[in-house]
N, C-alpha and C positions, 0 to 999 in steps of 0.2 A: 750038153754044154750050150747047145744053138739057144735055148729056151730064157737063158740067165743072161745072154747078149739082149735079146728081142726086150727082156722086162726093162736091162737098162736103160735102152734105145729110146721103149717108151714113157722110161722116169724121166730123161733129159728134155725130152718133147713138153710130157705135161710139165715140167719145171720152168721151161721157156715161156709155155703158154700162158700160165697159170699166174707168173709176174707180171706181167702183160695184165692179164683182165684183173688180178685185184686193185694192180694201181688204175685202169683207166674205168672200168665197169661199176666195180661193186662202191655204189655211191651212198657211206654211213658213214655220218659224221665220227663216231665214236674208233672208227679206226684208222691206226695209228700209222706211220710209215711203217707198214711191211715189207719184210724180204723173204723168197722162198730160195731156204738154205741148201734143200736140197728133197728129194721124191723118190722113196722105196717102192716098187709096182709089185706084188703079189705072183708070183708063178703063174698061178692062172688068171692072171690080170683081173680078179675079181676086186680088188679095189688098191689102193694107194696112200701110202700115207705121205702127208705133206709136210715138211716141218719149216718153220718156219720161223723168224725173230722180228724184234720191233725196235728201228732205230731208237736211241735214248731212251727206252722207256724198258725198264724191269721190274715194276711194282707186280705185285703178283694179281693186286686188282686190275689193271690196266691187261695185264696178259691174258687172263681169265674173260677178259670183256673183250678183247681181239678175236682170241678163238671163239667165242661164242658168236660176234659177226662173221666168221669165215664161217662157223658149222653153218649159220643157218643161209649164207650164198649160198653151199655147195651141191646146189640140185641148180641153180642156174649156171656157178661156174662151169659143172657138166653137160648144159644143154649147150654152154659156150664152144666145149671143146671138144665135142661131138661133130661142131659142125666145122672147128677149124682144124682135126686130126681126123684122118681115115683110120677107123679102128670099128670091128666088129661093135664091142662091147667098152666103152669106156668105165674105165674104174670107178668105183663107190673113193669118193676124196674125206680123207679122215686129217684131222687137223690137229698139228701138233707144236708146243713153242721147244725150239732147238735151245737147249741148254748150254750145248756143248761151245758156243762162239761167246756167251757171255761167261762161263767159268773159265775159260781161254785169257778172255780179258783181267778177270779179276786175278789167275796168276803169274800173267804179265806183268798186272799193277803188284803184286804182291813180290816178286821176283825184284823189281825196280827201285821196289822202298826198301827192300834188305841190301843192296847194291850200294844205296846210298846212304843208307844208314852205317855199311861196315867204310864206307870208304870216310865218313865225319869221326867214325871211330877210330879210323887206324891214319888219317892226316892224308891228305892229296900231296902234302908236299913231299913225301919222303921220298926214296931216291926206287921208286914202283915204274910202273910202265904209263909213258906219256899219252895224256888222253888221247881217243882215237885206235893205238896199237893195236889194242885191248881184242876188238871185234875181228881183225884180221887173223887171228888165232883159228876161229871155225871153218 
């Protein structure tokens, strides 16, 4: 059990780290405002994957040209945090774009147009629960 603490301890580190030097270090015009969403660490901490998203931007060309700037930092990002994590062996960082926050959004927005769509359908005025109520329910 101790093993799967130690991996997360050191996903959260390289997470902290790792935001830190894309935004202030890795200096390539073509990338975009990154965020690291979050860092899976391997059992035997043999490498890491990093996932990551890019503010306003989901074109699959722009994402595809993100991650291909973060692949080609990721021998300096590791010489980075090498020197600012004590760790025998820092992880091989694999680069990944997090899906999971921009299909979140999309069915937010999509939950939000059905919402408003039934409620043009069936009249805001009729004698329903006064805006506001509504949310106090969960």
């Amino acid at each position: 059990m101790r093993e799967f603490k130690r991996t997360d301890r050191v996903g959260d580190q390289l997470q902290k780290e790792l935001a830190v030097l894309i935004q202030r270090e890795v200096k390539d015009p073509r990338l975009g405002m990154v965020t690291v969403s979050g860092v899976t660490v391997s059992r035997d901490l043999g490498y890491a994957d990093v996932y990551v998203t890019l503010l306003g931007e989901d074109s699959p060309e722009r994402i595809k040209e993100n991650l291909k700037v973060l692949k080609q930092a990721a021998g300096f990002l590791r010489s980075q945090i090498a020197r600012r994590i004590k760790l025998r062996h820092v992880p091989e960082l694999r680069f990944h774009y997090d899906e999971s926050v921009v299909r979140g959004q999309r069915l937010s927005s999509l939950i939000d147009e059905a919402v408003s769509s039934d409620r043009a359908r069936h009249g805001d005025d009729e004698h329903g629960p006064a805006d506001g109520d509504e949310g106090e329910r969960g």
